[in-house]
N, C-alpha and C positions, 0 to 999 in steps of 0.2 A: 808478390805482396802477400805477407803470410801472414800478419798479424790480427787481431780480432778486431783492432780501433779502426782499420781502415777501411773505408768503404768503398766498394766494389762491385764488379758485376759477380765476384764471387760469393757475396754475400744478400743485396740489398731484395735477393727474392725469400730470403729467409724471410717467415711470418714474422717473429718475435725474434726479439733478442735482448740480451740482458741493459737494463734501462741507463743502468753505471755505467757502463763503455762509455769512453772519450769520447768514440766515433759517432755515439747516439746522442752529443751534447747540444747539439743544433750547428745552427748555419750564423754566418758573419753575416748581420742585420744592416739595414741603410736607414737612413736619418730617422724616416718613421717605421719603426717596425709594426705598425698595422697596414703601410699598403708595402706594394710589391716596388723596389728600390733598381735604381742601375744595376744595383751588384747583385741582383737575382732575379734578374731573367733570364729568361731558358737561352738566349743566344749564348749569355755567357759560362753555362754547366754544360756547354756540348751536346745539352740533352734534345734541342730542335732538330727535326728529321731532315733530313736531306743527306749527303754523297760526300761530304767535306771530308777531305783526306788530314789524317793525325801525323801530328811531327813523328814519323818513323823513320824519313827517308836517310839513306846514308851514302857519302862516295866509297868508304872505306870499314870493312866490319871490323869491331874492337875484339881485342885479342881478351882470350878466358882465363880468368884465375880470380883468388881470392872469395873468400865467405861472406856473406850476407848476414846478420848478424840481426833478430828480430826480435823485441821484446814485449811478450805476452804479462798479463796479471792472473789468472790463474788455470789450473792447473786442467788437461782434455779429459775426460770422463771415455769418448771412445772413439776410433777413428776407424767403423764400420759402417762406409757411406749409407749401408741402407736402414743403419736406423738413429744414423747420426742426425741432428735438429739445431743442432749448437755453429753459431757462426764462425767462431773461431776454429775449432775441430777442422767444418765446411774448406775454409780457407785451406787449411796444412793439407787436407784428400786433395785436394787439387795441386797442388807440388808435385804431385805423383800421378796422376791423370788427371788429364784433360777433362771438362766437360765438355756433353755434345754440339753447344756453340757459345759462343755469347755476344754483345754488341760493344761497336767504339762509335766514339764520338759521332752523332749525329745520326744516332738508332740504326746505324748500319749495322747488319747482322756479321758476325763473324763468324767462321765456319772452323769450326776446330774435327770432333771425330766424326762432325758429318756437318751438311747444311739441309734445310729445311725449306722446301718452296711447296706452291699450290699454284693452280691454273682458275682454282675458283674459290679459295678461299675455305673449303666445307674439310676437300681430302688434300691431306698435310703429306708430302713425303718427305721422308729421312733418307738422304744415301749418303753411305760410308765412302771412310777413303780405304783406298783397296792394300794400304802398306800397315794397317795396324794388328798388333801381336800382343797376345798375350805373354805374360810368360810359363814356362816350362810347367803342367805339359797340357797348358790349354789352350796352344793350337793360334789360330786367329782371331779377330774378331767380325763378327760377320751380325747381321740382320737377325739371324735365331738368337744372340744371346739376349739385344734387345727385346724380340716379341714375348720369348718365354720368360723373362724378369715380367716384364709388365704383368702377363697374362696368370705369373702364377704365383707373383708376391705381392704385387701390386693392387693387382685386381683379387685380390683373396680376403675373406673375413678375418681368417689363422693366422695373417704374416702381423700383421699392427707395421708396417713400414712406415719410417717418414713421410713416404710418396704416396702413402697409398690413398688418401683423400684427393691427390692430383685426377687421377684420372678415374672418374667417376665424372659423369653431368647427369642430373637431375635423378640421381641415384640410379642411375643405370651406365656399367661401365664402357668407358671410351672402346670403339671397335679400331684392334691394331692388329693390321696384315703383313706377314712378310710377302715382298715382292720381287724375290731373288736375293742372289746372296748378298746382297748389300745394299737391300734396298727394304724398308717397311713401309706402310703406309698409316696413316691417322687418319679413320674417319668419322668428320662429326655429324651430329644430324641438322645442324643448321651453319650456314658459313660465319667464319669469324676471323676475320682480317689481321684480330691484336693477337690470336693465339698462336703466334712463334715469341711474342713479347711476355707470355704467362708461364708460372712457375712448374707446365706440365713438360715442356718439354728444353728450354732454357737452363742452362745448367743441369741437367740431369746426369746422375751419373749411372755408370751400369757396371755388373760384375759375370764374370764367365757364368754360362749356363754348367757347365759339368762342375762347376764347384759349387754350386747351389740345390742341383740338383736330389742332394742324397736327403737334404733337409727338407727340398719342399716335398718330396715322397712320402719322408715321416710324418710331414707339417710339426718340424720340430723348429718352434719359434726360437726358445733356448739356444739350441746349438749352432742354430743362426747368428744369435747375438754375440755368441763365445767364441766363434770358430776363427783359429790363430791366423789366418791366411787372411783375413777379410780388415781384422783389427789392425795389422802390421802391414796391409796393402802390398804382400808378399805378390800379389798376382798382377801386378799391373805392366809388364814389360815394359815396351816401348811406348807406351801411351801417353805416359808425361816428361816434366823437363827435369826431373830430379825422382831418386830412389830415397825411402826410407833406410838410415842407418842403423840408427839408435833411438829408444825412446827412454831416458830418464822420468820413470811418471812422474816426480815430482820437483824437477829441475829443468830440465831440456829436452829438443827433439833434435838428430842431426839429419841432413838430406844431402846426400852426395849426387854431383850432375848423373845425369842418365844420360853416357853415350850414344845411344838408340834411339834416340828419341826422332821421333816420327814426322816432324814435324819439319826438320833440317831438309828432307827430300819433296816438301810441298811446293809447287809450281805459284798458288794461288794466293801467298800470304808473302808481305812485305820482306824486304832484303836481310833485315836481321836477324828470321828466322831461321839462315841458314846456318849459324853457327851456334845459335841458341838450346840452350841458356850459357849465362857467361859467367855466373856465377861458379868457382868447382864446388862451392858446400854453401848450402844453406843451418844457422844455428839458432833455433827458437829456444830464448831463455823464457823463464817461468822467473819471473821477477813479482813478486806479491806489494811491497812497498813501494807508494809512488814515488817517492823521492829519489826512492834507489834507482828507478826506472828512469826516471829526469836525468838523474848523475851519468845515466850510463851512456845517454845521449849526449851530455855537455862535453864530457871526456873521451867521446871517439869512440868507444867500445861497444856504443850500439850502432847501429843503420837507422833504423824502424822503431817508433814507439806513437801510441797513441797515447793523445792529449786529452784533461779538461780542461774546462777554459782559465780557471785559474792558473794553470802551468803556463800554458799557450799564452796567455798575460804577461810572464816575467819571461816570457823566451824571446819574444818582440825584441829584433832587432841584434839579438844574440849571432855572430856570425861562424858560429859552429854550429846553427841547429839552421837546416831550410822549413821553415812554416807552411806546411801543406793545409789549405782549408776548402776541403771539396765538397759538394753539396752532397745529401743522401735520404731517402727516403723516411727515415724512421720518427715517429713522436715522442714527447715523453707525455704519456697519460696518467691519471687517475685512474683506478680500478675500482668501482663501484661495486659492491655483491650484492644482487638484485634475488640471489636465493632465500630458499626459505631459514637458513644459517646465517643472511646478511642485517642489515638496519631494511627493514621494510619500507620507510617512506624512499629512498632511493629511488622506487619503483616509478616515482610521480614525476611523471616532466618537469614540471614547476618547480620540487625540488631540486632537480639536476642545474633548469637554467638558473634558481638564485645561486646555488653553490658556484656555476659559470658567474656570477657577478661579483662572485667574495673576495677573487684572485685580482691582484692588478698582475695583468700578463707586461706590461710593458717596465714596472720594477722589476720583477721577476726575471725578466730576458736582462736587462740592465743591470742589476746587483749579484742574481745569483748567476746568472751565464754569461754572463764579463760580456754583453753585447754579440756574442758567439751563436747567436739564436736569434730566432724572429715567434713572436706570439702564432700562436697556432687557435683556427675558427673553424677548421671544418677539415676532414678529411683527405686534403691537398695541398700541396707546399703552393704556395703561393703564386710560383716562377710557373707551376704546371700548367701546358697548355690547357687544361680542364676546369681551372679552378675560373669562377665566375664573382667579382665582388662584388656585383650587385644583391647576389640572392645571399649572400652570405650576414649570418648575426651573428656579431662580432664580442661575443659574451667576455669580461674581463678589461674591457677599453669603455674610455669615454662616460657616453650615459649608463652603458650596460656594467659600470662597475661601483663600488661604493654600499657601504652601510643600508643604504634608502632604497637601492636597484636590489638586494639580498633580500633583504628583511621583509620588504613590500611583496613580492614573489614566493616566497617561502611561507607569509601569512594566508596567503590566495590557499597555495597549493593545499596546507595543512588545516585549511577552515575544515570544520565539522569533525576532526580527530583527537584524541589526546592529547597532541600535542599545540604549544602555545608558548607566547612570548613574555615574560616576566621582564620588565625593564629592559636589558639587550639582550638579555640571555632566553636562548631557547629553553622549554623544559619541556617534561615528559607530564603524563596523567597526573606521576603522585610529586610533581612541584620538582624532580630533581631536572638538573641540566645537562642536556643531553651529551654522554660522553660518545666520541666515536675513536677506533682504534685505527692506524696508518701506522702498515709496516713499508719499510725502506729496504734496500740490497746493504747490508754489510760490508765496511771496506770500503765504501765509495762516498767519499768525501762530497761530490758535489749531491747524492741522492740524499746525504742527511741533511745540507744545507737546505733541497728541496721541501723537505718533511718540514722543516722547521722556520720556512717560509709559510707553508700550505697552515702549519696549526696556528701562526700568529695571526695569518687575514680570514681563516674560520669564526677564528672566538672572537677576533675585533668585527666583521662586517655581520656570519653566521651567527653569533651567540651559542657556537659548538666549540666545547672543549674538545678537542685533539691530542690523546697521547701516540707519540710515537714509538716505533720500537724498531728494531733494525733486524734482519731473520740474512737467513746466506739463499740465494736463486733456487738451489734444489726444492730445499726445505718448503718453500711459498709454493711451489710450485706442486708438490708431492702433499703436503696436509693443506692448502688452502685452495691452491689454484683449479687443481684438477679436482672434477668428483672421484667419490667412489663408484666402481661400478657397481650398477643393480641387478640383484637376483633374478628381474622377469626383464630386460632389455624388449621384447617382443611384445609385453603388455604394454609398452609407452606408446606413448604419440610418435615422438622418434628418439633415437640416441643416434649421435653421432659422433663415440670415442670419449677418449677419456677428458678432452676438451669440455664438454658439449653430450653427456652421459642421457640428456632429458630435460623435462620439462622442471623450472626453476622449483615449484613446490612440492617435488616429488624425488628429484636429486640432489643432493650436497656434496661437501666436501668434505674431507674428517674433521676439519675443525672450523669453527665456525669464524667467520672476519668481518671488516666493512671496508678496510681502502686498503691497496698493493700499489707502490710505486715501482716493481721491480723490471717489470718489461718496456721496452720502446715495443711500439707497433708498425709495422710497415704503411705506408698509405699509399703504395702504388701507384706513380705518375704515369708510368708508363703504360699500364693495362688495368687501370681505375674500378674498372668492374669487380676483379680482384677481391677488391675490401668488403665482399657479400661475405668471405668466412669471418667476419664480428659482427653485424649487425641483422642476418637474419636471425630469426628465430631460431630452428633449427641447424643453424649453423656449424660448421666443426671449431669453430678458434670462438666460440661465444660462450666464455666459462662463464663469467657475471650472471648472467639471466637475464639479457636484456631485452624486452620485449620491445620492437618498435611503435610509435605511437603514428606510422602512415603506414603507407602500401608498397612499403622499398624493393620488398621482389618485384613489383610487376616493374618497376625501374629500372634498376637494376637489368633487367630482362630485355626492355627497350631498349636499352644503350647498348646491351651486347648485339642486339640485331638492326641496328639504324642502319637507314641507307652509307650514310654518309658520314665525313667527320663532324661536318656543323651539326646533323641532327641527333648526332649523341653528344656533342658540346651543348646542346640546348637542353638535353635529358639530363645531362651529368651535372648542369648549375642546378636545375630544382632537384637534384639528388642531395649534392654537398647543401645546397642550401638546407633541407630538410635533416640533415644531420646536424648540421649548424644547430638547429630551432632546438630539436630532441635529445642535445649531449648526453649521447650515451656514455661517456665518459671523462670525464675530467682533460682535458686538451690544453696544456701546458706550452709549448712550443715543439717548434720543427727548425729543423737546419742543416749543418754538414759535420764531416767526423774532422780533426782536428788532429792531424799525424805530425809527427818533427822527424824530419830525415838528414843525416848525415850529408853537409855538401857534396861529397865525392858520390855520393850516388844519384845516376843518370835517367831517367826514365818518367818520374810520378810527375805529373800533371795535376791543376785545380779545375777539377772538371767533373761531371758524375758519372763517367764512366773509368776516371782515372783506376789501372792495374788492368785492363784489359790487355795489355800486353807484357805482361809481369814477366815474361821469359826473357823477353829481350833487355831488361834493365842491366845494367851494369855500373861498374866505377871506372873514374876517370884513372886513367894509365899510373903507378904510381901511390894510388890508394886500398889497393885489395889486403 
């Protein structure tokens, strides 16, 4: 599974990812999309825990040939895992190595270049399998290459790695021992049962120590980020199902099978891994036009392409394309800038809940996401064991939405300021109406429909005029999203990175904004605690400056440490509830990614850990 739209366990621990992807367009809704429907609940996205074994079994393995054939929307920026961020990127390194585990259906862990057990929950061990190589000339891979990545990129101020806010608790870094050669150990200082399900060590990837080594000597961050070996994933021998051929940067990627592959000799993984993968070439095109991309699906020449629901709409029933619609973590938010560069009243809860009452989430899910989506109230898809709908305010439905629930809320909030209501319209000190600005991802057809959803029920319920404007992901992300860094980092309260540089009236961004629809955000069903990097204070993933208006860390804190599942299920409803109350952010909907795959291809399932076993997919006899 190589593509960016699909969702997977190769992707859904990425924080952020681009808000436009298909795969971030929500989930297939049941009759009321404010409560929780047949068609989503957790029994039926595979995501309930227990031991259930996944359609892998076989009498007879299928013979290998023929290309896989994936179609991408734009173009990878870099394919050096350790400072790669980007979902799609994520997906293609893993064609090529493994990560260190992942799960299938029914939070069963999967053990790929190691598994991960504890006796008491606190010290995590990793052991390796004893047949993995690098290649030429770095040897095996063993326990040292893990410890010294961690210890000296990870855990360093110099490296700025993707990982390296992983392994950090309470600002002090995670203690990681090697304990033979293939064996490390994790230890925490308090026990935590969900942390094999967290983004510290699920999916992680890792790279030879001696080719690392000459840069982290320098602490040459640069030559890190450049160095050809790392970018071309020249070094990965046997560790995954497929080699890097060719990279057209602005066309294609080709991946030829990897003979070697490590995987064919495991005793402890299902029957089809032994002749796996069965693919001989995987070919990731770079298709920019959706329609081209649609076309390429209708007429055979693609495999793989992700959906928005508009496509996914006229494809119904189409017997060239099979409709994959699998559940997935991601949201589509509002991005609020709560900096001193932002709209200042943002700051005020009252403001955030009327603007939660401007939206009707249930046209919203209904018109602009073809029913593809379910409204979203709080922090948790719905289906997730954790989600509570008792404590949950359901802002955007019912009573909580409309002209009279906006306007009533927003008068509260803004008694005693400048601001005030002239007939419907809002205005400022000197009588004018308040403008606000909403930028969109470029290129994505449904993120403009979003925008221009979002400015009609502002101005009609808010009395805010909305322009919008449309920017490309780097761009929001490099002048809006991120601060600048500050000259005295050490005189703040804290910084933590270019997310999250400081305290909201002290740090900005180069340019100044008020609303970003460009990201989906993760909401983590699996390991819920998670979502502390948006909504603390001091948080790494909290560009906005969103201060909370409760005591979410000591919350937050309690759930990680409950005895039990029920009593962090009791801590996690007044948590989401309390997120619910305080929308920090505009909460649009949540759902699943929306893939069309070629009938001849074997394997993807609707379920949320569908691609868990992407090596063993294949075409029926015939079709390669």
């Amino acid at each position: 599974m190589t593509g960016e739209q699909t969702t997977s366990r190769r992707r859904w621990l990425q924080v952020m990812g681009i808000a436009g992807a298909a795969g971030l367009a929500g989930c297939a809704s049941g009759p009321d999309p404010t409560e929780t429907s047949a068609s989503t609940t957790e029994e039926d996205q595979g995501f309930s825990t227990g031991t259930q074994e996944p359609t892998t079994q076989v009498e007879e393995l299928p013979e290998v040939g023929g290309t896989y054939t994936d179609i991408i929307s734009s173009t990878i920026t870099t394919l050096n895992s350790m400072y790669n961020s980007e979902a799609t990127a994520g997906a293609l390194i893993t064609n090529t190595i493994d990560p260190s585990y992942g799960f299938k259906p029914g939070q069963v862990q999967f053990p790929q270049l190691f598994e991960l057990t504890s006796d008491d929950n606190r010290v995590w061990s990793a052991k390796l399998r004893e047949n993995l190589q690098w290649s030429e000339p770095y040897g095996q891979l063993t326990a040292e290459d893990y410890v010294y990545m961690i210890k000296n990129l990870h855990q360093t101020e110099w490296s700025g790695t993707s990982a390296s806010s992983d392994w950090y608790r309470n600002g002090e870094p995670i203690t990681v021992e090697k304990n033979g050669k293939y064996q490390f150990d994790i230890k925490l200082e308090e026990p935590d049962p969900l942390f094999p399900k967290k983004p510290v060590t699920w999916e992680m990837q890792v790279v030879p120590k001696d080719l690392i080594k000459p840069f982290v000597d320098e602490e040459d961050v640069q030559g890190l980020k450049e160095n050809q070996e790392l970018i071309d994933l020249s070094y990965t021998g046997n560790l995954g199902p497929y080699k890097l051929e060719n990279w057209e940067r602005q066309s294609k990627l080709t991946f030829t099978r990897n003979e070697d592959y490590y995987a064919r000799e495991a005793d402890d993984l299902p029957k089809l891994f032994e002749k796996a993968p069965y693919f001989e070439r995987i070919e990731t095109q770079i298709i920019k036009e959706p329609a081209a991309r649609v076309g390429s699906l209708k007429t055979g020449d693609g495999d793989e392409v992700g959906l928005e629901p508009s496509q996914a709409v006229n494809l119904e029933g189409n017997e060239n394309v099979n409709l994959n619609v699998a559940p997935q973590p991601y949201n589509r938010p509002i991005f609020y800038n709560m900096r001193a560069n932002g709209w200042k009243p943002f700051r005020k809860q009252g403001v955030r809940q009327a603007l939660g009452c401007a939206i009707d989430k249930q046209k919203y899910v209904k018109g602009v996401q073809r029913d593809y989506a379910n409204p979203q109230f709080t922090w948790q898809p719905q289906w997730s064991p954790w989600y509570n709908d008792d404590t949950v305010d359901k802002y955007g439905v019912g009573d909580l939405y409309g002209k009279e629930a906006t306007q009533s809320r927003m008068k509260d909030a803004l008694s005693g300021t400048n601001y005030s209501y002239d007939g419907d319209k809002l205005v400022d000190g000197n009588g004018d109406q308040v403008e606000l600005k909403l930028m969109y991802q470029s290129g994505q057809a449904i993120e403009k429909s979003t925008a221009q959803f979002i400015q009609q029920e502002f101005g009609k319920n808010a009395g805010i005029k909305v322009n919008i404007e449309s920017i490309g992901g780097l761009k929001f992300v490099t002048d809006y999203f991120r601060q600048q860094e500050p000259e005295n980092p050490d005189e703040l309260e804290w910084s933590a990175g270019a997310n999250n540089y400081g305290p909201r009236d002290k740090v900005t961004s180069k340019k100044s904004w008020d609303m970003g629809l460009i990201y989906g955000l993760n909401t983590y069903p699996m390991t819920p605690t998670s979502s502390d990097v948006f909504f603390l204070k001091d948080a790494a993933f909290n560009a906005t400056g969103y201060y909370p208006s409760y005591d979410l860390e000591t919350l937050y804190e309690d759930a990680r440490t409950a005895s039990s599942d029920e009593e962090r299920k009791e801590v996690l409803g007044e948590l989401f509830g309390k997120l619910s109350k305080d929308q920090p952010m505009g909460m649009l909907s949540l759902g699943t990614s929306i893939t069309g795959y070629s009938p001849s291809v074997k394997g993807p399932e609707e379920e949320f850990f569908n691609g868990w076993n992407f090596q063993t997919w294949r075409k029926e006899s015939g079709d390669n």
